[in-house]
Biotite code that builds the C-alpha atoms (Angstrom):
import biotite.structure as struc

atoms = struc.array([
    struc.Atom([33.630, 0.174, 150.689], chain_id="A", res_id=1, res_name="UNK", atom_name="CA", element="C"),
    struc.Atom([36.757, 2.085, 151.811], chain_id="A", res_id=2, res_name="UNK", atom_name="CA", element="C"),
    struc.Atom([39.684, -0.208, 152.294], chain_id="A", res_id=3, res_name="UNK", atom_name="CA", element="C"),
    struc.Atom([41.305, -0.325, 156.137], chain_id="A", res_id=4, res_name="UNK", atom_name="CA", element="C"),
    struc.Atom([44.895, -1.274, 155.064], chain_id="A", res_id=5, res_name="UNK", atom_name="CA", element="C"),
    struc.Atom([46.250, 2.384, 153.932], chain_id="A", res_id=6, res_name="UNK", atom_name="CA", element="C"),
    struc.Atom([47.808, 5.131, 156.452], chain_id="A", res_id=7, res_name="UNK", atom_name="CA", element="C"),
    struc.Atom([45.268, 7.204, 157.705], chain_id="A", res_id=8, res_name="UNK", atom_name="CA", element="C"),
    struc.Atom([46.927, 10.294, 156.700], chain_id="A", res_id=9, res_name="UNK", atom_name="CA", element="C"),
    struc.Atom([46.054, 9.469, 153.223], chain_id="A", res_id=10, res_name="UNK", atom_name="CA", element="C"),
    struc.Atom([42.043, 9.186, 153.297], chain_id="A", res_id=11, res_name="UNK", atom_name="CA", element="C"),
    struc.Atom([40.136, 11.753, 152.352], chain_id="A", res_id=12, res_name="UNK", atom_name="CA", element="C"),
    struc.Atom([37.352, 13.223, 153.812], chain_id="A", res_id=13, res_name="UNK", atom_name="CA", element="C"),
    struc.Atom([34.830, 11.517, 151.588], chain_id="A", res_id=14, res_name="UNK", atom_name="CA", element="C"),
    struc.Atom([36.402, 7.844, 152.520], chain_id="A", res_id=15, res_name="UNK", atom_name="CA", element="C"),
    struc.Atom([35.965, 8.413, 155.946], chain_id="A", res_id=16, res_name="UNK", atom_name="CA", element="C"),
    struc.Atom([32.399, 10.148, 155.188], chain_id="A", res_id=17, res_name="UNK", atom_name="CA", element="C"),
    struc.Atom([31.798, 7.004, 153.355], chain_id="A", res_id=18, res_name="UNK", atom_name="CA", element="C"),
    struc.Atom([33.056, 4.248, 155.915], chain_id="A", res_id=19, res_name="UNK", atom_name="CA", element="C"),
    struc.Atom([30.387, 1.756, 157.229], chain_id="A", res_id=20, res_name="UNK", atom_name="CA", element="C"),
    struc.Atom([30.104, 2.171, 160.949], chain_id="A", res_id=21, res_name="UNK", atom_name="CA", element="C"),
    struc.Atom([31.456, -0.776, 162.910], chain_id="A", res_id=22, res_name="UNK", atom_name="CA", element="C"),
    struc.Atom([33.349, -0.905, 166.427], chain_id="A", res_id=23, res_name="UNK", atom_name="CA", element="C"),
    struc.Atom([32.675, 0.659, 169.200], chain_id="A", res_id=24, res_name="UNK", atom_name="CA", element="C"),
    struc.Atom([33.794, -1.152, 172.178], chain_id="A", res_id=25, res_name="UNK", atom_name="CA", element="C"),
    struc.Atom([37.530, -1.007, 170.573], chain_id="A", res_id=26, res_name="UNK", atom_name="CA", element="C"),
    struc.Atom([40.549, 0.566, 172.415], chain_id="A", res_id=27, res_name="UNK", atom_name="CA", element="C"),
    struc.Atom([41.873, 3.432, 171.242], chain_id="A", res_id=28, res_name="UNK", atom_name="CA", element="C"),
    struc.Atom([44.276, 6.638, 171.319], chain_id="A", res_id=29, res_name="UNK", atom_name="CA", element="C"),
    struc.Atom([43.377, 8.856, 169.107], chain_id="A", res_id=30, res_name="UNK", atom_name="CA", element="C"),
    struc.Atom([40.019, 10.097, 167.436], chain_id="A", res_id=31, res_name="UNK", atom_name="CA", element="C"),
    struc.Atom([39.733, 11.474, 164.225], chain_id="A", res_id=32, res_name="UNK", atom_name="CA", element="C"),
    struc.Atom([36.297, 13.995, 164.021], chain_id="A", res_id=33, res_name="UNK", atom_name="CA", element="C"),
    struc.Atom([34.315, 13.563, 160.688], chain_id="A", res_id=34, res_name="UNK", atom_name="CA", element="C"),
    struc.Atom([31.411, 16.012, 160.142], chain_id="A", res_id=35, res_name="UNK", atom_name="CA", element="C"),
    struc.Atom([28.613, 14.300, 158.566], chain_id="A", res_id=36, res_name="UNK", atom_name="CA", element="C"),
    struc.Atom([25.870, 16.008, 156.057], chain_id="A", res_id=37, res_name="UNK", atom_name="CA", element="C"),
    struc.Atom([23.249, 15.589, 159.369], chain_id="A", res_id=38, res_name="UNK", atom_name="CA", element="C"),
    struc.Atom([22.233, 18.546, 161.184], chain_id="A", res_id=39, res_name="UNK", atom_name="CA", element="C"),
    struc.Atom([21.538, 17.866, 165.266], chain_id="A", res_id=40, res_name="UNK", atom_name="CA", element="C"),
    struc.Atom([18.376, 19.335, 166.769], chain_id="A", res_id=41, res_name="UNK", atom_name="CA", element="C"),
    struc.Atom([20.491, 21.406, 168.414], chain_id="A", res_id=42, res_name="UNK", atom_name="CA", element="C"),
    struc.Atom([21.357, 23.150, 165.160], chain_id="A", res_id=43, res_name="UNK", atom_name="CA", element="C"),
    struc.Atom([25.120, 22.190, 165.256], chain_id="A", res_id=44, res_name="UNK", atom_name="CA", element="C"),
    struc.Atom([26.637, 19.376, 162.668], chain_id="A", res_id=45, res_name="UNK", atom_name="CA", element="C"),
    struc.Atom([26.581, 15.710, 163.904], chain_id="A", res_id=46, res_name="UNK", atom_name="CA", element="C"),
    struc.Atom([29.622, 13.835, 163.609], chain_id="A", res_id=47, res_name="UNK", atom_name="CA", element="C"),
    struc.Atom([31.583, 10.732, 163.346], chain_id="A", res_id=48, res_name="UNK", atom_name="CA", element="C"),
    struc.Atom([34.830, 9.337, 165.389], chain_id="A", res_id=49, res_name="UNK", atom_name="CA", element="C"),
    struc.Atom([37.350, 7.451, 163.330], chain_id="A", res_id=50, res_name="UNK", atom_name="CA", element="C"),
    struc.Atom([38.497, 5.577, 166.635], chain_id="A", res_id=51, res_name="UNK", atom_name="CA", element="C"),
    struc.Atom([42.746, 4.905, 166.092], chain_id="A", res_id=52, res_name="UNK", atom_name="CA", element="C"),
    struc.Atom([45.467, 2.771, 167.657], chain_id="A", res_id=53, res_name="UNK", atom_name="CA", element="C"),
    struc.Atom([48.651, 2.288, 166.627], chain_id="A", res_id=54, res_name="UNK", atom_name="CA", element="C"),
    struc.Atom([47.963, 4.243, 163.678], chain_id="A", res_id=55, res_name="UNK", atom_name="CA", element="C"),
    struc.Atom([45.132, 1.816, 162.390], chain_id="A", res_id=56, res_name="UNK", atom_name="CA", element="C"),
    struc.Atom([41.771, 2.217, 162.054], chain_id="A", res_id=57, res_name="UNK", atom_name="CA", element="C"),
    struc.Atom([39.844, 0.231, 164.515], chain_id="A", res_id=58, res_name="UNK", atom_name="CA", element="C"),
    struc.Atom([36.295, 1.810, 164.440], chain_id="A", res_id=59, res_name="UNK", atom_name="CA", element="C"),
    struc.Atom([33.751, 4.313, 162.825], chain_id="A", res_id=60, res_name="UNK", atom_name="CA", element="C"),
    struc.Atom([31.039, 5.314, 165.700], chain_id="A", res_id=61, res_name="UNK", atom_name="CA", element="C"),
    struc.Atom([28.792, 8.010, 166.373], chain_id="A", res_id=62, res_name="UNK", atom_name="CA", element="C"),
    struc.Atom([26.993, 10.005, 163.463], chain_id="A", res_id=63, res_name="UNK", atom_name="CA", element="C"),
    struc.Atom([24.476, 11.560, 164.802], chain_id="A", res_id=64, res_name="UNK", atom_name="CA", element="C"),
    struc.Atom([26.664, 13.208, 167.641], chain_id="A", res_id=65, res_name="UNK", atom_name="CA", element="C"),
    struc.Atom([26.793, 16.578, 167.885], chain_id="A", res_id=66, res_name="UNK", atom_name="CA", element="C"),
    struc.Atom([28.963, 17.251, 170.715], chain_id="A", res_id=67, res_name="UNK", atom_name="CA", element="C"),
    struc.Atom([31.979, 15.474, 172.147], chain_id="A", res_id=68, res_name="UNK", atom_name="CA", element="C"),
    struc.Atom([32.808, 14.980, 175.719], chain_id="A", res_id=69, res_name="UNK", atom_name="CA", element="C"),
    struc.Atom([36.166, 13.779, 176.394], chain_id="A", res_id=70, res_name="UNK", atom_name="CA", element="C"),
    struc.Atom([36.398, 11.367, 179.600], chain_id="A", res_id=71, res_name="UNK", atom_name="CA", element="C"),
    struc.Atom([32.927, 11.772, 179.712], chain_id="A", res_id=72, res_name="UNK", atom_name="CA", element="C"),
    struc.Atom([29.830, 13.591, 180.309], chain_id="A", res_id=73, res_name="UNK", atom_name="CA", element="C"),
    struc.Atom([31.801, 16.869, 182.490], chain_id="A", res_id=74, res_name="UNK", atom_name="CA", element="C"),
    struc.Atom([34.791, 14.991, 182.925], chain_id="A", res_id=75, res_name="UNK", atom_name="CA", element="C"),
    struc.Atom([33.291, 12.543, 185.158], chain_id="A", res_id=76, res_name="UNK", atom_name="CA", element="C"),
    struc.Atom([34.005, 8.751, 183.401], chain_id="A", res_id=77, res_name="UNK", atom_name="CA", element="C"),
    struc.Atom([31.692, 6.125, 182.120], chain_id="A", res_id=78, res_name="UNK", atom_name="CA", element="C"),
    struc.Atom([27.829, 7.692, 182.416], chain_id="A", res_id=79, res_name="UNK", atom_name="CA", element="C"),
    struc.Atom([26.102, 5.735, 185.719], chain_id="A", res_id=80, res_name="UNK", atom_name="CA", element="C"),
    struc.Atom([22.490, 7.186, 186.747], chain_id="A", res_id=81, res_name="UNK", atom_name="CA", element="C"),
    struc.Atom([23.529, 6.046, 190.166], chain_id="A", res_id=82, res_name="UNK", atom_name="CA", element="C"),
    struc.Atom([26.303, 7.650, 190.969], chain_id="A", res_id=83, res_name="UNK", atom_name="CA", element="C"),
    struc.Atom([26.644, 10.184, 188.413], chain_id="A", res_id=84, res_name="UNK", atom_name="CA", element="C"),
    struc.Atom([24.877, 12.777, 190.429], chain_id="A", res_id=85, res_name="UNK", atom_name="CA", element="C"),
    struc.Atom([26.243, 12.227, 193.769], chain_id="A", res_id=86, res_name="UNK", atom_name="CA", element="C"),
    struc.Atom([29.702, 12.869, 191.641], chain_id="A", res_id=87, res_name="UNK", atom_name="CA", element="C"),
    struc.Atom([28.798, 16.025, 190.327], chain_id="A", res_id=88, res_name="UNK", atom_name="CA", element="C"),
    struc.Atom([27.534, 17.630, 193.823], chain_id="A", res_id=89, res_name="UNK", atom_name="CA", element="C"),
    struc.Atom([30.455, 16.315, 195.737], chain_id="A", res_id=90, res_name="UNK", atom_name="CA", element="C"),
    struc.Atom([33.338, 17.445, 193.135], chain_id="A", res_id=91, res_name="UNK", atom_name="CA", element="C"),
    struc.Atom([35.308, 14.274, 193.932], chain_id="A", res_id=92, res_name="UNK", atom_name="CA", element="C"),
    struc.Atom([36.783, 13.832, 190.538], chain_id="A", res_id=93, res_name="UNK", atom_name="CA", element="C"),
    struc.Atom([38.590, 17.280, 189.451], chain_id="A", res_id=94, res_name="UNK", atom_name="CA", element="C"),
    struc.Atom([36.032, 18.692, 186.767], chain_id="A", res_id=95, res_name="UNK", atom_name="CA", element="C"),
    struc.Atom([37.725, 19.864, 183.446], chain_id="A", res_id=96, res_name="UNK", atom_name="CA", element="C"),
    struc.Atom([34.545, 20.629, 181.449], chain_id="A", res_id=97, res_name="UNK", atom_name="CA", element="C"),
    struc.Atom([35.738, 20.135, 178.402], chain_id="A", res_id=98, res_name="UNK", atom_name="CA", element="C"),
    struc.Atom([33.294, 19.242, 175.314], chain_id="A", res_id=99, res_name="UNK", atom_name="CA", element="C"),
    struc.Atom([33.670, 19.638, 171.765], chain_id="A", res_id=100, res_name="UNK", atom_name="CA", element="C"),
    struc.Atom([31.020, 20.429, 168.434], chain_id="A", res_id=101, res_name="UNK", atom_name="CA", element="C"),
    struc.Atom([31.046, 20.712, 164.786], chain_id="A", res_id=102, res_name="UNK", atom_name="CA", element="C"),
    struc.Atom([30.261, 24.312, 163.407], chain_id="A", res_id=103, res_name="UNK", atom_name="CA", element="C"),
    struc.Atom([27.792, 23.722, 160.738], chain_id="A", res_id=104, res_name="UNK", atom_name="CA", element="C"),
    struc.Atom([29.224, 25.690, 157.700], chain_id="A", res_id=105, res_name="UNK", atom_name="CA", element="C"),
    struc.Atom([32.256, 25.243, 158.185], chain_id="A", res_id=106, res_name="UNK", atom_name="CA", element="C"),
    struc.Atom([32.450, 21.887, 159.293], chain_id="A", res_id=107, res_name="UNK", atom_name="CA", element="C"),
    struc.Atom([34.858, 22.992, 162.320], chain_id="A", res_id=108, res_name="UNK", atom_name="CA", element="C"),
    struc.Atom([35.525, 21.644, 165.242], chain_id="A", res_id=109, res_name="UNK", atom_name="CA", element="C"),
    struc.Atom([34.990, 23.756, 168.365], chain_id="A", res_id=110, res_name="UNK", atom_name="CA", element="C"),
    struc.Atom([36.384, 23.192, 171.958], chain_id="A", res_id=111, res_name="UNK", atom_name="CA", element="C"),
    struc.Atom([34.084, 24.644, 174.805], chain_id="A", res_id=112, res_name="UNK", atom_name="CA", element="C"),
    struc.Atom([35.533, 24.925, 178.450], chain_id="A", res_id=113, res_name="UNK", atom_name="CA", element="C"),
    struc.Atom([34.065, 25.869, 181.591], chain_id="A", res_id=114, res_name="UNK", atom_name="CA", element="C"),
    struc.Atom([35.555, 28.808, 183.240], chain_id="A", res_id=115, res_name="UNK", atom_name="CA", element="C"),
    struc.Atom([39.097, 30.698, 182.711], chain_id="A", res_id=116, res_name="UNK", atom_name="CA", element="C"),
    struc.Atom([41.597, 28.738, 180.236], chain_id="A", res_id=117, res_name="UNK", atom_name="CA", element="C"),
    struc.Atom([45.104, 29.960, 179.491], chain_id="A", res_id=118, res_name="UNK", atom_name="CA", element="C"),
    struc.Atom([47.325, 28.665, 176.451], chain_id="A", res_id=119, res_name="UNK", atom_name="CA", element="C"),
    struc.Atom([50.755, 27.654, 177.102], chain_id="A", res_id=120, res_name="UNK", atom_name="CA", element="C"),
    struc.Atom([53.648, 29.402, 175.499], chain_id="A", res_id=121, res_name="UNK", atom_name="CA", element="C"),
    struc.Atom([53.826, 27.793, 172.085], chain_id="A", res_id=122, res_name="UNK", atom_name="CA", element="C"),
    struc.Atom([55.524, 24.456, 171.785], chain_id="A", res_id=123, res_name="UNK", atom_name="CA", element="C"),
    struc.Atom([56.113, 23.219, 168.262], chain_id="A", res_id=124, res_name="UNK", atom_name="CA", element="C"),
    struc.Atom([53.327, 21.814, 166.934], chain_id="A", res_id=125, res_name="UNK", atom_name="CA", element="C"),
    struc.Atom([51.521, 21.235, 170.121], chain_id="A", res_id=126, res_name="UNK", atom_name="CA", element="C"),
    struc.Atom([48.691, 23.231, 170.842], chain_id="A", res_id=127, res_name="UNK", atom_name="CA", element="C"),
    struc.Atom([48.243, 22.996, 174.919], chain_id="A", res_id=128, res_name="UNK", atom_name="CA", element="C"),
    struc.Atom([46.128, 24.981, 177.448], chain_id="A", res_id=129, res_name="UNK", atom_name="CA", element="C"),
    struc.Atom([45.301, 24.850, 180.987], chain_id="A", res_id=130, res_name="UNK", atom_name="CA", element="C"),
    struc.Atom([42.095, 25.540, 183.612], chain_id="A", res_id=131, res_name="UNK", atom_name="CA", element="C"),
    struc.Atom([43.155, 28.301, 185.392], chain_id="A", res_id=132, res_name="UNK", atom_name="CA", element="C"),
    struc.Atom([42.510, 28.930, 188.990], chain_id="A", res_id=133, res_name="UNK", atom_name="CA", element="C"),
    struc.Atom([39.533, 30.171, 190.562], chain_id="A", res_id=134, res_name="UNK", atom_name="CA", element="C"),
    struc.Atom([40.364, 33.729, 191.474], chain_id="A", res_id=135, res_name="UNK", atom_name="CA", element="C"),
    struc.Atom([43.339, 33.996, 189.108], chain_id="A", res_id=136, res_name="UNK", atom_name="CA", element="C"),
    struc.Atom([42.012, 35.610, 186.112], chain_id="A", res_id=137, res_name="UNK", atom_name="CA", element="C"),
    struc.Atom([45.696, 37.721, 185.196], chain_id="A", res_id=138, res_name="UNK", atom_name="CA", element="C"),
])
């Protein structure tokens, strides 16, 4: 069993491949993606969250994921059948469509967006973008 008590930045792949699941319903601000030996149906590696807060561990979830979907399924919250269409035809929460998978060879993590994306101008160690426009595609 991989002890909880060290910094993160000091496990290794295989101790967090190795942590038993357990959370789920935990707060958290930050999410650390572990690529697990499973292939998806889809084709793409599953993976694993290593959920963080206050730079401690507070969960392992997921594992058979194979796609992530920040603030939800296309950037509209908490999934609820009966409402969750009505959101997506009437727009009223600003739609981001951003996702994330795990290539499976090389165990990296890719970010897909829906429609025109433009990096900012490159600020330290921050890597930041923005949805462009519709119609602005300089």
């Amino acid at each position: 069993m991989v002890m909880l008590n060290k910094d993160m930045l000091d496990y290794t792949l295989e101790e967090f491949q190795d942590m038993e699941y357990f959370g789920g319903g935990e707060l958290f601000t930050s999410i650390i993606l572990v690529p697990t030996e499973d292939i998806h149906d889809s084709g793409y590696r599953c993976m694993a969250g290593i959920l963080v807060r206050d730079d401690k561990i507070v969960g392992k979830v997921g594992g058979g994921c194979d796609v992530v979907s920040p603030n939800g399924t296309g950037n509209y919250g908490p999934f609820n059948p009966a409402i969750f269409s009505k959101l997506i035809n009437s727009r009223t929460v600003p739609y981001m469509g951003l996702s994330m998978d795990c290539l499976p060879k090389s165990n990296c993590v890719r970010l897909m967006l829906s429609g025109l994306w433009r990096m900012d101008d490159f600020l330290g160690s921050y890597l930041t973008f923005y949805k462009m426009d519709e119609g602005d595609e300089k």
